[in-house]
C-alpha positions in Angstrom: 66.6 93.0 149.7 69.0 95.6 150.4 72.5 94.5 148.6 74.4 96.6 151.4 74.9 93.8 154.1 79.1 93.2 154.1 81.5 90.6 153.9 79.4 87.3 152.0 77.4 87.6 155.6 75.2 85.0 153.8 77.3 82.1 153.6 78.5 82.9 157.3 75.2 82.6 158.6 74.4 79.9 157.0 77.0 77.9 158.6 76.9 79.7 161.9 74.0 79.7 164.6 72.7 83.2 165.5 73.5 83.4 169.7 71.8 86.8 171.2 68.5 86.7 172.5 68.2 90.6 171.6 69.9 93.6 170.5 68.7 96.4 172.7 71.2 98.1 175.1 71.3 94.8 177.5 71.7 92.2 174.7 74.4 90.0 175.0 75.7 87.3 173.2 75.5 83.7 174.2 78.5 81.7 175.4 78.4 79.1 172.4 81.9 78.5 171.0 80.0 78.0 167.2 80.0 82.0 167.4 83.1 84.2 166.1 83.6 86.1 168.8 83.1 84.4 171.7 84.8 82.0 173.2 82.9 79.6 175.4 83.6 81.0 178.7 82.1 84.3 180.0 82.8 88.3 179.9 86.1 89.1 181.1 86.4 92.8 183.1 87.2 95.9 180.6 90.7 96.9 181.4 92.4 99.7 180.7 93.3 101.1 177.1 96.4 99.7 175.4 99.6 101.6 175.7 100.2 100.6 172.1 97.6 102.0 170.7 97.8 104.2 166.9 98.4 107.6 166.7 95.6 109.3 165.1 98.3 109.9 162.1 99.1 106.4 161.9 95.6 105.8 160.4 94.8 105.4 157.1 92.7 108.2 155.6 89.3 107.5 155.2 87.0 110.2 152.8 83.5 108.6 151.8 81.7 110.3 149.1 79.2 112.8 149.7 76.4 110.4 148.8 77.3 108.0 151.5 76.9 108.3 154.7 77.3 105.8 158.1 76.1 106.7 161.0 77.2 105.6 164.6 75.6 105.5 167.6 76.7 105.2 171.3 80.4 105.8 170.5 81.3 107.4 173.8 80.6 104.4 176.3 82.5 106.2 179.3 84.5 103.1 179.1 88.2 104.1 177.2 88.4 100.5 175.8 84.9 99.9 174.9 85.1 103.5 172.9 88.2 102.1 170.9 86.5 98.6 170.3 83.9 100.7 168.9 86.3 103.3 167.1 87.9 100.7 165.3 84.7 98.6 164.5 83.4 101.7 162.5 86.5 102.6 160.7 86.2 99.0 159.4 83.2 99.5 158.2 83.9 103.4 156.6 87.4 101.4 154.8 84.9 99.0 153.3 82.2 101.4 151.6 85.6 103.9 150.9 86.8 100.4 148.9 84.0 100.2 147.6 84.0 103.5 146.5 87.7 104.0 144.6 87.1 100.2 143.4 90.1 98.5 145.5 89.3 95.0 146.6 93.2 95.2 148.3 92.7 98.0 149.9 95.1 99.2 152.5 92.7 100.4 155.2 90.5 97.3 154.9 93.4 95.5 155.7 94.2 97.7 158.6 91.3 96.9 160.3 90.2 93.7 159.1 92.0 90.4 159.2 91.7 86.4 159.0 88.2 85.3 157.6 86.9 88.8 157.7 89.3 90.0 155.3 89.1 86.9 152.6 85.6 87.6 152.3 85.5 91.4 152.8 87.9 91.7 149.5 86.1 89.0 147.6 82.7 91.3 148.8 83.9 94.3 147.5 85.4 92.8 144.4 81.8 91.6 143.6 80.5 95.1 143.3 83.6 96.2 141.3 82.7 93.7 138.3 79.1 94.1 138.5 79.5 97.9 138.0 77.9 99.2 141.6 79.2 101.4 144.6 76.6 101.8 147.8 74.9 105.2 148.2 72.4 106.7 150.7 72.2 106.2 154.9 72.5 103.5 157.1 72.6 103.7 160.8 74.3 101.6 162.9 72.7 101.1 166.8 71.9 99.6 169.9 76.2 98.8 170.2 77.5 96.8 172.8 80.7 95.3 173.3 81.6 92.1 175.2 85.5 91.2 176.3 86.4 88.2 176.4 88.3 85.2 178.4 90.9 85.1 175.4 91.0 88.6 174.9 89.0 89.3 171.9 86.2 91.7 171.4 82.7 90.6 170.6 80.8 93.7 168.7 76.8 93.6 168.3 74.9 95.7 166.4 71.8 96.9 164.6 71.7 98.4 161.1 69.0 100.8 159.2 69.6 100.0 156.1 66.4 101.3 155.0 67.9 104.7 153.6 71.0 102.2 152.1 71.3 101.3 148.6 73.0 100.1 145.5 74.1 102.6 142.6 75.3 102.0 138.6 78.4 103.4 138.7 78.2 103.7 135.0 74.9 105.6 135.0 74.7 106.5 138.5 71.1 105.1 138.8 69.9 104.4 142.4 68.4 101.1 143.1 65.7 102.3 145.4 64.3 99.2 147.7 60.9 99.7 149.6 62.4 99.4 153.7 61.0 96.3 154.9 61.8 94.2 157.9 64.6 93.1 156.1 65.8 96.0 156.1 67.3 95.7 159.4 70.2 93.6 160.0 71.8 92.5 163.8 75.8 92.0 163.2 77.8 90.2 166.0 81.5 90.2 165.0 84.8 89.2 166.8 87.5 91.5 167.2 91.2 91.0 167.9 93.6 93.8 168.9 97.1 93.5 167.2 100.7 94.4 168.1 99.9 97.7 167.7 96.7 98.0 169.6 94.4 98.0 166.7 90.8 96.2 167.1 90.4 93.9 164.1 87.4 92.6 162.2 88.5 88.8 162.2 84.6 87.1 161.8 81.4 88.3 161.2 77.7 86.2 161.1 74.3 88.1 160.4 71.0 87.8 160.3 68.3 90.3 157.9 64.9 91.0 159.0 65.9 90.4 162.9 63.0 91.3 165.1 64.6 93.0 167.9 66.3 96.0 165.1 63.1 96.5 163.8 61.4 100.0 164.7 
């Protein structure tokens, strides 16, 4: 199994049910109130961009190593809302392998873009690797995006990810644990985002589920 998948994704799916019937371009998650992210009720319409939105320098700086890299597809929706829903997903996902990385389980970036349960068990995540002496190395690709709004005004993000090219390194030795790619591999995300005062999209939940079919190649 690849050790990549984020934030102690097992226990949340073990309490959570799994609501999408796929994760192609028209997958959609289920109204079932048992899911972070959605709230019950259906899709409200995209609206316009916040006016309160970050400058770009307002950001925290994000610089992976060389050795790891995320990839993102479908960032430019058409949709200025969806883009920054999507923009702000991946830049929580960059702060965590950068955490990772310089070994910072309080990291400030996380907690830009993460919050709530998300960010309990994204530090406690990253703080795992830190005392067993690994960082991530390698590609994964992140696909098939889509973003629901919702009644309450949350986000919900789903995804695929490749892990398949994504693995575990010794920092001490920096020996790659090379995995063969299996269906496991593959992971669908669906996540629930919250934009704050200052028109940030946060990670507040996540569930997963390794080895789903409709990621697989």
């Amino acid at each position: 199994m690849h050790a990549r998948t984020r934030v102690g994704l097992a226990l949340l799916a073990a309490t959570l049910s799994l609501a999408v019937t796929a994760c192609g371009s028209d997958a959609k998650p289920a109204a079932n109130p048992s899911i972070p992210g959605v709230d019950g009720g259906t899709a409200a319409p995209s609206a316009s961009p916040s006016s309160s939105a970050p400058a770009d320098a307002d950001r925290p700086k994000i610089t992976l190593p060389a050795d790891d890299v995320l990839v993102f597809e479908g960032e430019n929706t058409g949709d200025p809302k969806m883009d920054a829903v999507l923009r702000d997903n991946a830049e929580h996902i960059r702060a965590v392998d950068d955490a990772i990385a310089r070994k910072d389980p309080k990291s400030a970036a996380v907690a830009f873009y993460t919050k709530d349960t998300a960010l309990v068990d994204t530090s406690t995540w990253i703080n795992d690797f830190i005392k067993d002496g690994k960082t991530v190395t390698g590609t994964v690709r992140h696909f098939a995006r889509k973003v629901t709004f919702l009644k309450d005004g949350a986000a919900a993000v789903t995804y695929c990810a490749d892990e398949s090219k994504g693995f575990t390194k010794d920092v001490k030795t920096g020996k790659v644990d090379v995995t063969p790619a299996t269906k496991n591999s593959y992971v669908f995300y669906n996540e629930r985002l919250e934009q704050n005062d200052k028109g940030v999209w946060q990670t507040a939940k996540t569930i997963s589920e390794r080895g789903f079919q409709a990621c697989q190649p």
